[in-house]
Residue, then its C-alpha position, 0 to 999 in steps of 0.5 A: x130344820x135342817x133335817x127337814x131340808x135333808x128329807x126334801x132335798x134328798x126325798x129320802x128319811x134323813x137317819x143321820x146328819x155329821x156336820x163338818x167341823x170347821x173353825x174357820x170357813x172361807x165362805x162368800x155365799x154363807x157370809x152373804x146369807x148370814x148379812x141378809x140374815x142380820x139385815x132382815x132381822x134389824x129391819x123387819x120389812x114387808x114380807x119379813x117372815x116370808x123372806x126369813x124362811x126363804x133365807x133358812x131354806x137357802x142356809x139350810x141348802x147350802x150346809x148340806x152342799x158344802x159341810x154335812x155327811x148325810x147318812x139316808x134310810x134305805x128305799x125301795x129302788x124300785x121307786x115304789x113304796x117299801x111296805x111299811x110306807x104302803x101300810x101307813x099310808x093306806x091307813x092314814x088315808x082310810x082313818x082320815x077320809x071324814x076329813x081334808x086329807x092334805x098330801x103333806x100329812x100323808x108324806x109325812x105318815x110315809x116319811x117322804x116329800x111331797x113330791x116324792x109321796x106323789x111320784x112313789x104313789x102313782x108307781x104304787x096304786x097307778x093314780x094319784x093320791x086325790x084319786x085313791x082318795x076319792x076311790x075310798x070315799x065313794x066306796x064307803x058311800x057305797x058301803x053307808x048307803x047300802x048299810x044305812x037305808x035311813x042315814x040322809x044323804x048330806x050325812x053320808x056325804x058328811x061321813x065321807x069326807x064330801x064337801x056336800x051332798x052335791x059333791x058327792x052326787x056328781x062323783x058317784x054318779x059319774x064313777x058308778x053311772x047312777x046317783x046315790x038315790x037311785x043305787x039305795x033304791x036298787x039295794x033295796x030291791x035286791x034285799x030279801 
């Protein structure tokens, strides 16, 4: 868990976490998080769960404040992805689009918060990671329309990662000015 906290804080991947060896600390701030801790616990009230991860993360905080050495993996400095990342990314993203993509399991393929995904991400492709993965799915649409005459739009719409057909229409009708219907027809026509 602390690790976990070291990467959100640090938006960096933690390589190595050295606690401060300490047998005794004089410490108002943790002794005060370790009684809510024990309170909590012992009287399991409303929002119990909720308010123990709270307590965790502000635990976890304050041990990195005040008694561990963090040790970060280099990045880019600047502020773009290294180029592992990218590919990573890229390729989760590419593999996944029949799916809900959320922003957590594409940082976690980068190695990265959320927020530091987002920020490296539109220095990376200039849009945010929505955008890029809607790009990606309207070009597959393109792709499956163009390459399976026969295939109905709600499957396509299905393979794409859309919610529905409708879904789909909409964004390809406003990204490319015409719907899927009448872009399969224009294939069509242009096809030998």
């Amino acid at each position: 868990e602390l690790c976990r906290v070291a990467k959100d804080v640090f938006e960096r991947d933690v390589r190595e976490l050295e606690m401060e060896d300490r047998v005794r600390a004089e410490d108002p701030i943790l002794a005060c998080l370790m009684t809510a801790f024990e309170t909590e616990l012992t009287s399991s009230g409303l929002g119990g769960g909720l308010y123990l991860a709270a307590l965790r993360e502000q635990l976890c905080i304050h041990l990195l404040r005040h008694y561990v050495n963090v040790s970060c993996r280099e990045v880019s400095a600047d502020g773009r992805l290294a180029d592992w990342q990218r590919r990573r990314v890229v390729q989760f993203i590419a593999e996944n689009l029949e799916r809900n993509i959320r922003l957590d399991e594409i940082a976690a393929e980068a190695h990265l918060s959320v927020s530091g995904l987002i920020r490296k991400f539109h220095t990376e492709f200039e849009c945010a990671p929505h955008a890029y993965v809607l790009q990606k799915r309207l070009a597959r649409a393109r792709q499956l329309l163009a390459e399976q005459a026969d295939m109905p739009l709600r499957v396509v719409a299905e393979n794409c990662g859309f919610s529905d057909a409708s879904h789909m229409v909409r964004h390809f009708k406003k990204s490319f000015g015409m719907t899927p219907a009448e872009y399969r027809g224009s294939k069509r026509q242009t096809a030998p």
